[in-house]
N, C-alpha and C positions, 0 to 999 in steps of 0.2 A: 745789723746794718743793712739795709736794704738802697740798692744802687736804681735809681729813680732815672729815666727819660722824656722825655717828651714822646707823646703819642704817635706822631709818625715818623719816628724812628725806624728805621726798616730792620736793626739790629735786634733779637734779642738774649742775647749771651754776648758778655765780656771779658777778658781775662784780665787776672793782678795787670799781667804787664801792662795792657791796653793804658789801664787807668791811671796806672805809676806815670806812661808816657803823656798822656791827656792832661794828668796836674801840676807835672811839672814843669809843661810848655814844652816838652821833645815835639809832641802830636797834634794838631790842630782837625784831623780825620780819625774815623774808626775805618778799623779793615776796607769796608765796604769802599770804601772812598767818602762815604757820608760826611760834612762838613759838624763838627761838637766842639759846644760852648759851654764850656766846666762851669756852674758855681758853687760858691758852697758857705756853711752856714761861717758865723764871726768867732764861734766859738761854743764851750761845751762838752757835756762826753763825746755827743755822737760826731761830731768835729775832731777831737783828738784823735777816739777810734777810726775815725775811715782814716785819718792821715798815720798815723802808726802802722794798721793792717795793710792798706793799700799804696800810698805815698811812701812812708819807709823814714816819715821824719816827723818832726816834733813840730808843733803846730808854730815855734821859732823859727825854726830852720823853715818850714812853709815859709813862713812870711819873709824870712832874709832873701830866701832866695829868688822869689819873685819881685822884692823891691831892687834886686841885684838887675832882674829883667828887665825893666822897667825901666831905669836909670841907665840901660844900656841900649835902649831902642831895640831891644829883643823881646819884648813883650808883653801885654796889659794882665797886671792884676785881674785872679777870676773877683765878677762880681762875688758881694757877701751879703749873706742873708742874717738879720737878727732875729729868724724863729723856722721852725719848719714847715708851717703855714706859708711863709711870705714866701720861699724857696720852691714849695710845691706847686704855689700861683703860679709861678716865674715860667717853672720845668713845663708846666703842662702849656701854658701859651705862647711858649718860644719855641720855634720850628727850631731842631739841633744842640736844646738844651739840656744839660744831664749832670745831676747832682746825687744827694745821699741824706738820706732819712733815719732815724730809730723807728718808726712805720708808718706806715699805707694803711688809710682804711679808705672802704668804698665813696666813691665820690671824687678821690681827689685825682681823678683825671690824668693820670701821671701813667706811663709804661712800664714797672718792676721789671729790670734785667739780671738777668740769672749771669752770676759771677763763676767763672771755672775753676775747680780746685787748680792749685799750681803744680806743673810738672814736678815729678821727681825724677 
């Protein structure tokens, strides 16, 4: 799983937490103060896997809980991507966008941020 940004991100190291807080609407900032705009794909391995490793929920419990947001004026649905072409488009021409890939190859203009083991 390879955690994708937008190129002028001024970020490049994240941790679990950051992103746990980022996807499931706690976060609307990285550390920095930087303003981030999560997408992420419709579905898939690499969809379950980042939401299991990183979010901590099943790609159900994603989606309940962000129509819970949503429904409550607490918060917009991240956009969703039907490939990781369209997703990588998005990350690299969206100033503060940052999503998650099965991989990077050259070209696609995207920022690879280095994820921090988590504390023990």
């Amino acid at each position: 799983m390879i955690i994708v940004a937008n190129p002028e991100m001024r970020v490049s190291v994240i941790t679990p937490e950051d992103l746990r807080a980022i996807y499931t609407g706690a976060r609307s900032q990285l550390p920095d103060g930087s303003h981030v705009l999560p997408v992420t794909l419709k579905g898939g391995p690499a969809h379950e896997v980042f939401l299991m490793n990183y979010v901590k929920e099943t790609p159900d419990q994603f989606r309940t809980a962000w129509r819970k947001a949503v429904f409550t004026g607490q918060g917009a649905m991240p956009r969703a991507f039907e490939s990781e072409a369209a997703l990588l488009q998005f990350v690299a021409s969206t100033p503060g966008a940052l999503g998650y890939v099965s991989r990077v190859v050259p070209g696609d203009k995207v920022k690879p941020l280095s994820v921090l083991p988590p504390p023990h």
